[in-house]
C-alpha positions in Angstrom: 8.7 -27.4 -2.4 12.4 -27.5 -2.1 14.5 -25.9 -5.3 18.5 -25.3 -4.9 18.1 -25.2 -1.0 15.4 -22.6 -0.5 11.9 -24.0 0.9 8.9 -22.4 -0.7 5.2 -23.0 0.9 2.1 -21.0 0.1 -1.1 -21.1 2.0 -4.6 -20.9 0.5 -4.5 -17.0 0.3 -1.8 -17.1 -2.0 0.6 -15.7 0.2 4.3 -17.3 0.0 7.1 -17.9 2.6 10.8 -18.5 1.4 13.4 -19.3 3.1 16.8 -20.5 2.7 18.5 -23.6 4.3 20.8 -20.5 6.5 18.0 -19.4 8.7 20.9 -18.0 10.4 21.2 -14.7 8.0 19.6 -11.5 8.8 19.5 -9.2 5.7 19.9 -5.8 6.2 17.5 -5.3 3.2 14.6 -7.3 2.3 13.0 -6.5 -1.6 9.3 -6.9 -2.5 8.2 -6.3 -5.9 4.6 -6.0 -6.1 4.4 -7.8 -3.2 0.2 -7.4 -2.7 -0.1 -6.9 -6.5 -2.6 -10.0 -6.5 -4.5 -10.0 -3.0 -6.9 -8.8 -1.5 -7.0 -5.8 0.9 -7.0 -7.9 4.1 -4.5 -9.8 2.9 -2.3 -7.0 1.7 -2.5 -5.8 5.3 -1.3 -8.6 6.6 1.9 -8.7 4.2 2.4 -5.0 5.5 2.5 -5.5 9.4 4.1 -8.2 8.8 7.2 -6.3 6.8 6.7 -3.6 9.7 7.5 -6.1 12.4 10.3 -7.4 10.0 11.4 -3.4 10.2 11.0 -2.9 13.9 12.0 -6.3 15.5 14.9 -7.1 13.5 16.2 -3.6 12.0 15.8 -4.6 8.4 15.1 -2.0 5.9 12.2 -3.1 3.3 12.2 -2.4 -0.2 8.5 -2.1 -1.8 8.4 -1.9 -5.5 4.2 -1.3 -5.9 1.4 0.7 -8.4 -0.8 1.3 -5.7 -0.9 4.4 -4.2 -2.7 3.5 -1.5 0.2 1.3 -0.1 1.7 4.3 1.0 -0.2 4.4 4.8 1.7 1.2 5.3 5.4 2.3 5.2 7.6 4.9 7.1 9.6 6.8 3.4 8.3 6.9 -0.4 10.2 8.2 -3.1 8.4 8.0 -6.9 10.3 7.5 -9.7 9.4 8.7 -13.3 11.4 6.9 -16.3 13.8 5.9 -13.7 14.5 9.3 -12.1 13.4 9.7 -8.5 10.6 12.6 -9.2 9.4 13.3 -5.9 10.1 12.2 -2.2 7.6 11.9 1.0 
């Protein structure tokens, strides 16, 4: 589906690629929120390697808004935040 220049196609997992008609950007900063929030575990690994390669190929720093502790073995810094203060910082 096409929607003010920005393709959107989902497979059967549920899992959605967007991209704009200027494949020629590279953001410096790519934001997820609750990005696995709905998939399964296999799934959800998948969406993490793939923001690692994103990370390690083309040097772009990933945001990850998530409730799930667990998503923690997947990423490099986490910093918790209590009523919109950071509270602690790993």
């Amino acid at each position: 589906m096409k929607i003010l220049g920005i393709e959107t196609s989902c497979d059967e997992t549920g899992i959605c690629i967007i991209e704009t008609e200027d494949n020629s950007s590279n953001p410096k900063i790519l934001f997820a929120d609750e990005p696995t929030a709905n998939l399964d575990t296999v799934s959800s690994e998948i969406v993490f390697k793939l923001f690692k390669k994103l990370n390690k190929e083309l040097k772009q720093t990933i945001l990850v808004v998530t409730h799930e502790p667990e998503d923690k073995k997947y990423v490099d810094r986490v910093i918790w935040l209590k009523d919109g203060l950071i509270e602690n910082e790993e």
